[in-house]
C-alpha positions, -999 to +999 in steps of 0.1 A: +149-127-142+132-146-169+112-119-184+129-102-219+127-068-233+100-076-258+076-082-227+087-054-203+079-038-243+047-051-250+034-050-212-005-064-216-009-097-200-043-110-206-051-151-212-017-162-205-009-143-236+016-108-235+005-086-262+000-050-271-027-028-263-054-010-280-039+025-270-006+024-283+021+029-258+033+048-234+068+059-215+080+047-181+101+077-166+130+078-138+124+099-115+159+103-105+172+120-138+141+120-163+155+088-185+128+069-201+131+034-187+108+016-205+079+018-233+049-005-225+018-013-239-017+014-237-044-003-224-080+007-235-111-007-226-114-034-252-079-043-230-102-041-200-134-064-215-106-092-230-090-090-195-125-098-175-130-126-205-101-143-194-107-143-158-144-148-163-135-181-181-106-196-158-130-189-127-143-219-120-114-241-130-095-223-106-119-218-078-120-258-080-089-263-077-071-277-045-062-253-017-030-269-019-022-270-053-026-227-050-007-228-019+019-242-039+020-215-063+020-191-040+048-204-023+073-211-055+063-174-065+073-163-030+107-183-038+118-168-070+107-130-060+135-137-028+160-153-060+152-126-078+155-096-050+184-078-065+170-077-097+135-062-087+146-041-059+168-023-088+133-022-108+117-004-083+145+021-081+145+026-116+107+035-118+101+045-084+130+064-072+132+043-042+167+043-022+181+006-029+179-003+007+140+004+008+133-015-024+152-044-009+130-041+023+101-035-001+107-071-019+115-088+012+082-076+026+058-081-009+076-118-010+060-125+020+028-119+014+028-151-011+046-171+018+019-158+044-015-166+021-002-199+010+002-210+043-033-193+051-050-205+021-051-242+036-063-234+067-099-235+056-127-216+082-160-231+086-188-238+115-210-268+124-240-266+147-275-277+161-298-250+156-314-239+184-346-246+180-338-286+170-346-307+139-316-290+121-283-289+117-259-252+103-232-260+084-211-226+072-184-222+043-170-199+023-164-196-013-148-172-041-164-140-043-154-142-081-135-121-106-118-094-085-104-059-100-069-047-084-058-015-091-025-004-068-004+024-063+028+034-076+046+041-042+044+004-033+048-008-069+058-047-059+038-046-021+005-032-036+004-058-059+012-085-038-011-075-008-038-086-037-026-106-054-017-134-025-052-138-008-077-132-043-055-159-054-053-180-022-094-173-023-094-186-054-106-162-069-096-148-109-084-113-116-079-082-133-050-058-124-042-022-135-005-010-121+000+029-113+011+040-148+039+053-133+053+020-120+038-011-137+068-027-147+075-042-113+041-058-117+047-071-148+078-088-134+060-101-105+037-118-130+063-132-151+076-147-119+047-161-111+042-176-150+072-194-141+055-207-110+029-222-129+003-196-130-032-210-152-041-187-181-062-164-175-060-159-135-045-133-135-045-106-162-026-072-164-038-042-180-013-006-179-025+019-191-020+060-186-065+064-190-066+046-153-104+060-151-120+047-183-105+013-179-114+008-139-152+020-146-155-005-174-146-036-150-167-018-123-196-019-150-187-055-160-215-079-140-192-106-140-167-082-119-179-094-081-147-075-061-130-046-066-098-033-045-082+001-044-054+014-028-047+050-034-059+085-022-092+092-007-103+115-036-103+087-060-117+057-034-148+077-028-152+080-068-149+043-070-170+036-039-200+058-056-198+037-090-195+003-069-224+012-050-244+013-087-239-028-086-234-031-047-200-044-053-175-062-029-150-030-018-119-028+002-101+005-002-071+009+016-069+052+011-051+082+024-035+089+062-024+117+085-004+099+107+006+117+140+039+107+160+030+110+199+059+118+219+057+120+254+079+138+281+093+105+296+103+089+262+135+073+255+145+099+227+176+077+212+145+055+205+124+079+196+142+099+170+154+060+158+113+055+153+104+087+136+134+081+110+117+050+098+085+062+103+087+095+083+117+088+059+113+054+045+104+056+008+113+094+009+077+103+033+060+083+002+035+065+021+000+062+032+015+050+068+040+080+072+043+098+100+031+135+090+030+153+122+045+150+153+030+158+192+059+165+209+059+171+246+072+204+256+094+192+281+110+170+254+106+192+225+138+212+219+163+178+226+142+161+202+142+187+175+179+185+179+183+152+180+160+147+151+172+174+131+207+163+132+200+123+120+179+147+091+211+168+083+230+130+079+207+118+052+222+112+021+194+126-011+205+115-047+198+088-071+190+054-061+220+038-080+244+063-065+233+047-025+216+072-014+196+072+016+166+094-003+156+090-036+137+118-057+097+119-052+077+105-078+069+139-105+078+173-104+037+180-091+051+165-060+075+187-052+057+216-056+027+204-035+054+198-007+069+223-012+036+248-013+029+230+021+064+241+036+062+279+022+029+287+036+034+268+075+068+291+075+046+320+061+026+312+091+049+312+114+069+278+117+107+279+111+132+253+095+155+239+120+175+216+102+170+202+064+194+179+045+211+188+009+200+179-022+219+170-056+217+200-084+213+179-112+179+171-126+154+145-111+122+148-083+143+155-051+127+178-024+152+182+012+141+162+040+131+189+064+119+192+100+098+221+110+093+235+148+069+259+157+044+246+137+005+257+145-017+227+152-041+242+127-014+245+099-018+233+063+012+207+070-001+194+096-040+189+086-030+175+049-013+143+042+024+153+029+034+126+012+066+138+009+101+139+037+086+171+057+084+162+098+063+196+110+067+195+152+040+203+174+044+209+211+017+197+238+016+199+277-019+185+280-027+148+270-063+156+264-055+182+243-034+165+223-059+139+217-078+161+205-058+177+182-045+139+171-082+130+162-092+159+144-091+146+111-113+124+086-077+100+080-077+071+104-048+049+095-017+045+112-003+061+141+029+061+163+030+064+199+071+068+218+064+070+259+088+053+288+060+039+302+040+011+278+010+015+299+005+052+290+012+043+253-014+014+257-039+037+269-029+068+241-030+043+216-065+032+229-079+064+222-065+073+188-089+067+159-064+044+134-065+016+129-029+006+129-004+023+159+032+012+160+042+015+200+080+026+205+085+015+172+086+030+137+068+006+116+034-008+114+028-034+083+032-067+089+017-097+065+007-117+095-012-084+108-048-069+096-036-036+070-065-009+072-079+025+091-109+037+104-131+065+091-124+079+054-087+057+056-107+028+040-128-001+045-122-036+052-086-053+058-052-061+037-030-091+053-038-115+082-068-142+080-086-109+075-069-096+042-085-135+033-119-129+040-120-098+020-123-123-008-147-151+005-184-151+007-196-169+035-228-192+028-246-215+053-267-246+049-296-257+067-297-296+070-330-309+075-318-335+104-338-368+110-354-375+146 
C-alpha cells in the first residue's frame, strides 16, 4: 500500500489535498475486540462546501476529457486494488469485522467494478434519425449529469464505494463521497490507490465524518450538486429522497431487503443448503441481498432443517485474524436488535434447531442460528435481520407462498432452489425483486443491473445501466436541407 499513517490520520481528501477537518477527529473501532484502529479526521460542513468547490471546479476539465484517457484510470486503479488485495481485505477485517475470506471476495468483486466501467465507459450510446415528419434530422447524446454526492455503507466498505465511484467517474462526472463512519478507511485507501493511478485534483473528494446528516443535506442544498446516490436503509433513503425532491435532484438509492429463499419439494437439497449458506451467511447476514426468510416446502422441510442446521453447527465465529468463518456484527446495537428478533419469534412459538458457538471474549458476535416453526406473520420474518438468523417457514401451496413472499414493501433480491428450472423461471417471474439468484446463492454481479423494486430503491448500480444513472441524455434537432 502507498498510503502512510499520517493520511489514514488525517483522513479528509478534498482538492487533491489530505488534510484535517473542521470537527476534530474521531475513533475507528474493531468490532472483533473493541481496539481503536484508527483516528481520522471530523468532517463538518465547511468540509462539505470545500469538498463541492473542488469538484465544482475540476468539472469541466474532466467531463472533457477523453473516454479513454478515464478508462485508463479506471483500469490501473482496478490493477493496484488486485496488487493490493491482501492488504485491503485485512482493512476491511479490521474495521468491518468481516471473515478474511469474505473481504478477499469483497476486493475481488469492488476491483471489478473499475475493470467493468472502463471498459464500458468507451462504449459511447447515441441515436441518429430522420424525423418522421421530414425536413429534419435527431441526433441524441449524453453528457455528465455533474457533481455527484456518494454516501455508502459500512457493510460493503470497499464495494459501496466502488459501485460509484467507477461509472460517475466513467460518466465523467466530479464527486463528493462520505464513507459509513464506521468504515471509511477502506475508502480512503481506495482513493489513495487511485491517486497513484493518476487521479486529477479535485475529482473525487472524501469527507468522514461521525454528523453524516448535516454534511449530506449541505451537498443536497448545494445547486451545483446535480446527483446524489445512497445506499443504506430505507429509513434514511426516504429522508434523502424528500430533501432531493426540494431541488428535483438526480436519485438512485439502492435501500433495504427482505429477501426470501424459495424451496421447493423437488429441490436438490445438497444444492440447496450449499445456496442458502452463501446466501444468508456471507458477511455474517450483513447485507441488503441476504437471505432473511426461508419458504420451505413441507415435504422437504425437516431434511433441510437438518441438513442446514448441521453446515450452521460447522461454522467457525471469532475474530477475523484468527480465520474464522464469522466475524462479529458491526456494534453492540446489532446484536441486541437480532437478538430482540430471535427472543420474541421463540416467544411466539418458533424453536432453535441448531446454532453455532460463539467466542467468550469481547467483540460484536451474535450465533448463527436457524429457526423452524417460525409463523409467516412473525417479527423475523417481516423485518430485515441483518444479522446470521435463517427463520424457516413451511408451505404446501405455491400460491400461497407467493403471497406470503410478496407481502412486503422490500423488493430486492430473492432466491429461488427447485429441480425443475422451468418452475423456478416461472416463481421467479412472479416475485417482486428485482434481483433472484436461481439454484444459486448469489446475485451481484458488475456486468448485471444492482437494484429492487418498490421501497428497495430506485434506479440501477452496475451494467450499462449503473452508467446511465449518471448521464443526461440530450437530443438535437438539425434543420436538414431539401
Amino acid at each position: 500500500m502507498t498510503s502512510s499513517n499520517e493520511n489514514i490520520h488525517n483522513g479528509l481528501y478534498i482538492g487533491g489535498v489530505w488534510r484535517a477537518g473542521g470537527a476534530g477527529e474521531f475513533d475507528v473501532f474493531d468490532p472483533a475486540d473493541g481496539n481503536v484502529v484508527a483516528t481520522i479526521a471530523d468532517g463538518n460542513e465547511a468540509d462539505g462546501t470545500a469538498a463541492v468547490d473542488a469538484a465544482a471546479e475540476a468539472l469541466p476539465g474532466w467531463a472533457a476529457t477523453a473516454p479513454r484517457e478515464r478508462s485508463e484510470l479506471l483500469r490501473r486503479t482496478y490493477e493496484l486494488m488486485l496488487r493490493d488485495r491482501e492488504e485491503l481485505a485485512a482493512l476491511i477485517s479490521a474495521e468491518n469485522g468481516k471473515a478474511l475470506a469474505d473481504a478477499r471476495a469483497e476486493v475481488t468483486y469492488a476491483a471489478e467494478f473499475f475493470r467493468w466501467f472502463a471498459e464500458e465507459g468507451v462504449r459511447t450510446a447515441g441515436d441518429y434519425g430522420v424525423a418522421p415528419a421530414g425536413g429534419t434530422r435527431t441526433v441524441v447524446t449524453h453528457k455528465p449529469v455533474g457533481v455527484a454526492a456518494l454516501v455508502t455503507p459500512w457493510n460493503f466498505p470497499a464495494a459501496m464505494a466502488t459501485r460509484k465511484l467507477a461509472p460517475a467517474l466513467a460518466a465523467g462526472c466530479t464527486t463528493v463521497v462520505k464513507p459509513a463512519s464506521e468504515t471509511p478507511l477502506t475508502t480512503l485507501a481506495v482513493v489513495r490507490l487511485m491517486v497513484e493511478a493518476g487521479l486529477p485534483a479535485g475529482v473525487v473528494n472524501v469527507v468522514s465524518t461521525k454528523r453524516s446528516g448535516p454534511l449530506v443535506s449541505t451537498w443536497l442544498s448545494d445547486p451545483r450538486v446535480r446527483k446524489i446516490s445512497f445506499t443504506g436503509s430505507t429509513e434514511v433513503g426516504r429522508t434523502l429522497l424528500r430533501q432531493a425532491s426540494d431541488r428535483v435532484l438526480n436519485a438512485s438509492m439502492e435501500l433495504g431487503g427482505n429477501a426470501p429463499f424459495v424451496v421447493t419439494d423437488d429441490a436438490d437439497l445438497e444444492l440447496a443448503v450449499e445456496a442458502a449458506m452463501v446466501a444468508k451467511f456471507r458477511g455474517a447476514g450483513q447485507a441488503c441481498t441476504a437471505a432473511n426468510r426461508f419458504y420451505v416446502h413441507v415435504a422437504v422441510a425437516d431434511e433441510f432443517a437438518e441438513r442446514f442446521g448441521n453446515a450452521v453447527e460447522k461454522l467457525s465465529v471469532g475474530p477475523a485474524a484468527q480465520g474464522h468463518d464469522i466475524g462479529p456484527l458491526i456494534s453492540a446495537r446489532a446484536v441486541e436488535e437480532v437478538g430482540s428478533l430471535v427472543e420474541r419469534a421463540v416467544a411466539g412459538g418458533a424453536r432453535v434447531s441448531h446454532r453455532a458457538a460463539t467466542p467468550e471474549d469481547a467483540g460484536f458476535f451474535y450465533a448463527p442460528t436457524v429457526l423452524v416453526d417460525v409463523a409467516p406473520d412473525a417479527d423475523v420474518v417481516t423485518q430485515e435481520i441483518f444479522g446470521p438468523v435463517a427463520p424457516i417457514v413451511t408451505w404446501t401451496d405455491e400460491e400461497q407462498m407467493l403471497s406470503l413472499v410478496n407481502d412486503t414493501e422490500m423488493g430486492l433480491a430473492a432466491y429461488v432452489v427447485s429441480g425443475e428450472l422451468g418452475r423456478a423461471l416461472r416463481i421467479s417471474e412472479r416475485i417482486d425483486a428485482g434481483m433472484v439468484g436461481i439454484n444459486r446463492g448469489l446475485v451481484s454481479d458488475p456486468s448485471a443491473p444492482f437494484g429492487g423494486m418498490k421501497q428497495s430503491g430506485l434506479g440501477r448500480e452496475g451494467a450499462r445501466a449503473g452508467l446511465d444513472e449518471f448521464l443526461e441524455t440530450q437530443y438535437f434537432t438539425i434543420q436538414w436541407p431539401h
